[in-house]
C-alpha positions in Angstrom: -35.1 79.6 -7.5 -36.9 77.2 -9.5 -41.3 77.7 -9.3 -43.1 74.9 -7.9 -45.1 73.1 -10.1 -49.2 72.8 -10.3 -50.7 70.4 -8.3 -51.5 67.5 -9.6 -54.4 66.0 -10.4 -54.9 62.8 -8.7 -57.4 60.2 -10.8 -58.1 57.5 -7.9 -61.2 55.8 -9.1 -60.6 52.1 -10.3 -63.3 50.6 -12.6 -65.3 47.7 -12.1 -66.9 46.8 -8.5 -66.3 48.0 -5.6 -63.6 46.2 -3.9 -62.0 47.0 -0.6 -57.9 46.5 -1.3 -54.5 47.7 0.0 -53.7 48.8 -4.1 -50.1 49.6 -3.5 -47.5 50.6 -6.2 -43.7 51.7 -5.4 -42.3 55.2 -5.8 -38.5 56.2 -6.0 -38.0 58.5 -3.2 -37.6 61.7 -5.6 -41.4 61.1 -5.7 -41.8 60.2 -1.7 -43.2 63.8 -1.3 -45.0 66.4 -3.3 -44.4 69.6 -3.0 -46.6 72.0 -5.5 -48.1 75.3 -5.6 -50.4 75.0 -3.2 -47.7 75.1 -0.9 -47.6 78.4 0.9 -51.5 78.3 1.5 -51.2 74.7 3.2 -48.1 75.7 5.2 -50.1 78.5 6.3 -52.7 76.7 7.7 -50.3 74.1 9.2 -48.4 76.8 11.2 -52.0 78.5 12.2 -53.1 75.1 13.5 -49.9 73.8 15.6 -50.1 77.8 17.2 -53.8 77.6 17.9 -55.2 73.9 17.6 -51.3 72.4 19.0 -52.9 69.1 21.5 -55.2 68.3 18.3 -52.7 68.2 15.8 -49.7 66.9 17.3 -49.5 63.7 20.0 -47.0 61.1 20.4 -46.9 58.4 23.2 -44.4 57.5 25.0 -41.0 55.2 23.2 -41.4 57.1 20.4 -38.6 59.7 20.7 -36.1 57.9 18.6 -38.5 57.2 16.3 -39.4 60.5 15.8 -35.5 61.6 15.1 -35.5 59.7 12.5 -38.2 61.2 11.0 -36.7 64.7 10.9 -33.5 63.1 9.6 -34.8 60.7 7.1 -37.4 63.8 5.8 -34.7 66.3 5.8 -32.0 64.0 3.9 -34.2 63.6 0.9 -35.9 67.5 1.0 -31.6 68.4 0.3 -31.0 65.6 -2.0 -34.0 66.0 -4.0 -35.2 69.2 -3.5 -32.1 71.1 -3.2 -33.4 74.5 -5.7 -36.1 74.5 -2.3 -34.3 72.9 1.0 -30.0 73.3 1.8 -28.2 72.2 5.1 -25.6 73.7 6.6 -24.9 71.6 9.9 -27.9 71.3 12.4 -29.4 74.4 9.9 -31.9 73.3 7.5 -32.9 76.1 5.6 -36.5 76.0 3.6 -36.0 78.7 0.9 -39.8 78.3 -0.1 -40.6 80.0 3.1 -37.1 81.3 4.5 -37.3 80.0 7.4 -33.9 78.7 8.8 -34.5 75.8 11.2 -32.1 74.3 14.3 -32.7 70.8 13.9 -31.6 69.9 17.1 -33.5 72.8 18.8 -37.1 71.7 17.7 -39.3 68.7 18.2 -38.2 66.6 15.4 -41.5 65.4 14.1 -43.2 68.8 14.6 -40.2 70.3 12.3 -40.8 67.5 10.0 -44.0 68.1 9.2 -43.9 71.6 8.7 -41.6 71.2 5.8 -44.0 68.7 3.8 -47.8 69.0 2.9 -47.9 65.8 3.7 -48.9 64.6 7.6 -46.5 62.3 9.2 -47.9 59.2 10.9 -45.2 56.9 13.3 -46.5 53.7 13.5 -45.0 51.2 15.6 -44.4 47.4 15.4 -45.1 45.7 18.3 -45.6 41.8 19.9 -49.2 42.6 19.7 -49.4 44.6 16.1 -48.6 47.1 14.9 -49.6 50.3 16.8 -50.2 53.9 16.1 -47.7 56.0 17.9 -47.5 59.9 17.2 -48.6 62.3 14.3 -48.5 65.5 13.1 -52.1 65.3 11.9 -52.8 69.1 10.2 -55.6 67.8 7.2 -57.3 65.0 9.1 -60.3 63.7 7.0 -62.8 63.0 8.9 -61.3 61.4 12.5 -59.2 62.8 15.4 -55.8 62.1 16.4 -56.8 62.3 20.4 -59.2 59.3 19.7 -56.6 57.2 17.9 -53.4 58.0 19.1 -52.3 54.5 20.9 -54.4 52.1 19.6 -53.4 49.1 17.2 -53.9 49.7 13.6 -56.9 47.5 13.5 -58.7 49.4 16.3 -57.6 53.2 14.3 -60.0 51.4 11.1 -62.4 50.1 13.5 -65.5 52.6 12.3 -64.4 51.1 8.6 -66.9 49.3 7.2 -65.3 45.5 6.7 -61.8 46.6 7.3 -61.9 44.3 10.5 -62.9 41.2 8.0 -61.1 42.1 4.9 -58.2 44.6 5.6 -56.9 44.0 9.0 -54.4 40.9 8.5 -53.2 42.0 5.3 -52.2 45.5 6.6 -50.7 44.2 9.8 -48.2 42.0 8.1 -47.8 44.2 5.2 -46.2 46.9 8.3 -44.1 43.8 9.7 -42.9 42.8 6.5 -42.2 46.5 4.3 -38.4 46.4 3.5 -36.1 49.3 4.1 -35.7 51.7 0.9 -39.1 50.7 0.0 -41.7 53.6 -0.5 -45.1 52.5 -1.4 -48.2 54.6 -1.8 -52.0 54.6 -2.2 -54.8 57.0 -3.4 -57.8 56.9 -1.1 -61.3 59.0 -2.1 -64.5 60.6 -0.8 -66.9 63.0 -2.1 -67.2 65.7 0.3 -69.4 69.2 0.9 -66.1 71.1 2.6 -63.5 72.1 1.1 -61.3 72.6 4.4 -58.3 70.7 4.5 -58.6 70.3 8.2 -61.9 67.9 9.1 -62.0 66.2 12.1 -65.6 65.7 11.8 -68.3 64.7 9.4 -68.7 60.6 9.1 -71.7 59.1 9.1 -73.9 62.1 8.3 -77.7 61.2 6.8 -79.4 64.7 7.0 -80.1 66.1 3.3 -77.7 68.8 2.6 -80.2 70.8 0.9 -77.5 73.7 -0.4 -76.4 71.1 -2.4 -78.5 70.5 -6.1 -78.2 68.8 -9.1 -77.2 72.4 -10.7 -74.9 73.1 -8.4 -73.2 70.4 -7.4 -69.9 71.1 -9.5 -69.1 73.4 -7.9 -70.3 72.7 -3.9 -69.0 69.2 -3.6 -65.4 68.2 -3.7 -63.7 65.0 -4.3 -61.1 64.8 -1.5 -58.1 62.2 -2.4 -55.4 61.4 0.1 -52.2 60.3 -1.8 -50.8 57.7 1.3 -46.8 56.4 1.2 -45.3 54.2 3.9 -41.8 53.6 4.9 -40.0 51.9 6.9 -37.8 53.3 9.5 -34.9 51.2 9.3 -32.9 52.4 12.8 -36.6 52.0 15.1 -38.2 50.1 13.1 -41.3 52.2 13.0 -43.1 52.7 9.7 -43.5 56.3 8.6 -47.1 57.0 7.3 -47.4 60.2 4.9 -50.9 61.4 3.8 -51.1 64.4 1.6 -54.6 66.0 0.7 -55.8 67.1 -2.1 -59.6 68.4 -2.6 -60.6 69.5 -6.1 -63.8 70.9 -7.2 -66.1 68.3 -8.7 -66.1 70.0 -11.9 -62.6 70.0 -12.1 -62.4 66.6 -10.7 -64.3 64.7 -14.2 -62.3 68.1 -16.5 -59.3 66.4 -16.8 -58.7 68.6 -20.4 -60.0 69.8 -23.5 -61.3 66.7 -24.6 -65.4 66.5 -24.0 -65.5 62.5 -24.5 -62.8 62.2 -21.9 -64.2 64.6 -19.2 -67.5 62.8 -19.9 -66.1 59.2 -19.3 -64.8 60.5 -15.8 -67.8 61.7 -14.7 -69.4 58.0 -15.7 -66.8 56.6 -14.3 -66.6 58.2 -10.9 -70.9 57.8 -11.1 -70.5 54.3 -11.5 -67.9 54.2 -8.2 -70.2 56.1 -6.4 -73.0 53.7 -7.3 -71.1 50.4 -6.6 -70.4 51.7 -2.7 -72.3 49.4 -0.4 -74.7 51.2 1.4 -73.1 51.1 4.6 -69.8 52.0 3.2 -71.6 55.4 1.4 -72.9 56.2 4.6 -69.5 56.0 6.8 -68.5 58.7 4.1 -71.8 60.7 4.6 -73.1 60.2 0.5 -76.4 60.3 1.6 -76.5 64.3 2.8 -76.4 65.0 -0.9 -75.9 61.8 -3.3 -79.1 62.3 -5.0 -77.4 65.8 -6.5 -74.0 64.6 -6.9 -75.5 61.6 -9.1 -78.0 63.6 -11.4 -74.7 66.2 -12.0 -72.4 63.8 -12.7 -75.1 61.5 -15.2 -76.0 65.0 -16.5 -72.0 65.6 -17.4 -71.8 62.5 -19.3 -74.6 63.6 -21.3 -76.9 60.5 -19.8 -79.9 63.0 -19.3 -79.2 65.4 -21.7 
């Protein structure tokens, strides 16, 4: 069987100002899901979470159901037809040779089985007369929010707590969902500089209080930059849109060592310092900067070499 391959490294961070935008770009669907070796470990903790953590990883409301077959179907089709050294289906069996488990797809809750063959989390959302509406998830790596809280509402009610998403974001998502186009898989890289490495977060905006643990000496090491590759597609049988979010948290120091070269690891630490600068305050603060910005700024100017 052929290895998985090392994760990769995600570089979100676009020069310039900050500026709050969709930033789409297509993918074929050989790319729709990444599968790397980090795959047993967050599989792992998927499995440990829907046994002990079930009602705040997994909610759907009700209308959903066909929506949710889909799902299964739609995951499983492309797992076999691009994956087919890791996934093979023999009837209703879907076999996941990574782990060896050997799955009844009509025997299991089809969304629940779909998201415990992908590191991504699956997100239904639902277009309705009134907008588009969130309408079940298997929610394993949240970053920072709870599916309980959000399960239900329209999309512009989930983003409410986002700084200017009401003002700037909330139109052009909503007719971006009513418009996608079946066989259409688009994704996004979204960022934050966390003090956790665990995948699973439900918890954490808006913090203030100093993070003293966390120094300009240490700060490579005890801060993360947490990116969520995001992919949408459209459902074309319900009409839902399918939401993937797959997690990735790399150490800082990783995060700005993108090789061997010294003047390239040293313009993506500038580069990230300069995106953490250009946050509006209230936008550093909905991702909780302050606990420990100070550190993370004097590391970061200290890897480009500014204070040496």
């Amino acid at each position: 069987m052929r290895p998985l391959p090392a994760e990769i490294l995600h570089d979100p961070i676009e020069p310039g100002p900050y500026r709050m935008a969709m930033g789409l770009t297509t993918v074929p669907e050989a790319d729709w899901f990444e599968l790397d070796d980090r795959y047993g470990a967050d599989m792992a903790e998927k499995r440990h979470l829907l046994a002990e953590r079930r009602a705040d990883v997994l909610a759907a409301i009700p209308g959903t159901e066909a929506a949710c077959a889909e799902t299964l179907a739609l995951v499983s089709a492309a797992l076999t037809a691009h994956r087919s050294d890791w996934f093979s289906r023999s009837g209703p069996i879907l076999t996941n040779h990574l782990t060896g488990e050997a799955w009844d797809t009509q025997a299991h809750p089809p969304l629940e089985l779909a998201g415990r063959l992908v590191q991504e989390d699956l997100c239904l959302i639902q277009n309705r007369p009134e907008g588009p509406v969130f309408a079940a998830g298997v929610l394993c790596f949240p970053s920072r929010w709870r599916l309980s809280e959000k399960i239900g509402l329209p999309l512009a009610a989930v983003h409410g707590p986002v700084p200017a998403y009401a003002e700037r974001l909330a139109a052009p998502v909503d007719r971006f969902m009513r418009h996608l186009r079946p066989g259409r898989i688009v994704c996004r890289l979204n960022w934050s500089i966390v003090d956790d490495p665990a995948l699973f977060q439900p918890g954490g905006k808006w913090r203030v209080a100093r993070n003293d643990a966390v120094t300009a000496e240490n700060a490579g090491d005890s801060l993360f930059l947490r990116v969520e590759r995001q992919t949408l597609r459209l459902l074309p049988a319900s009409g839902a849109v399918l939401f993937g979010i797959r997690v990735h948290v790399y150490p800082l120091h990783r995060a700005v060592a993108a090789g061997l070269d010294p003047d390239r690891n040293r313009f993506l630490a500038g580069r990230l310092a300069a995106a953490v600068r250009a946050l509006p305050d209230n936008v550093a603060t909905y991702k909780s900067l302050p606990s420990f910005r100070t550190a993370l700024l004097a590391w970061l100017d200290n890897a480009t070499g500014a204070t040496a």
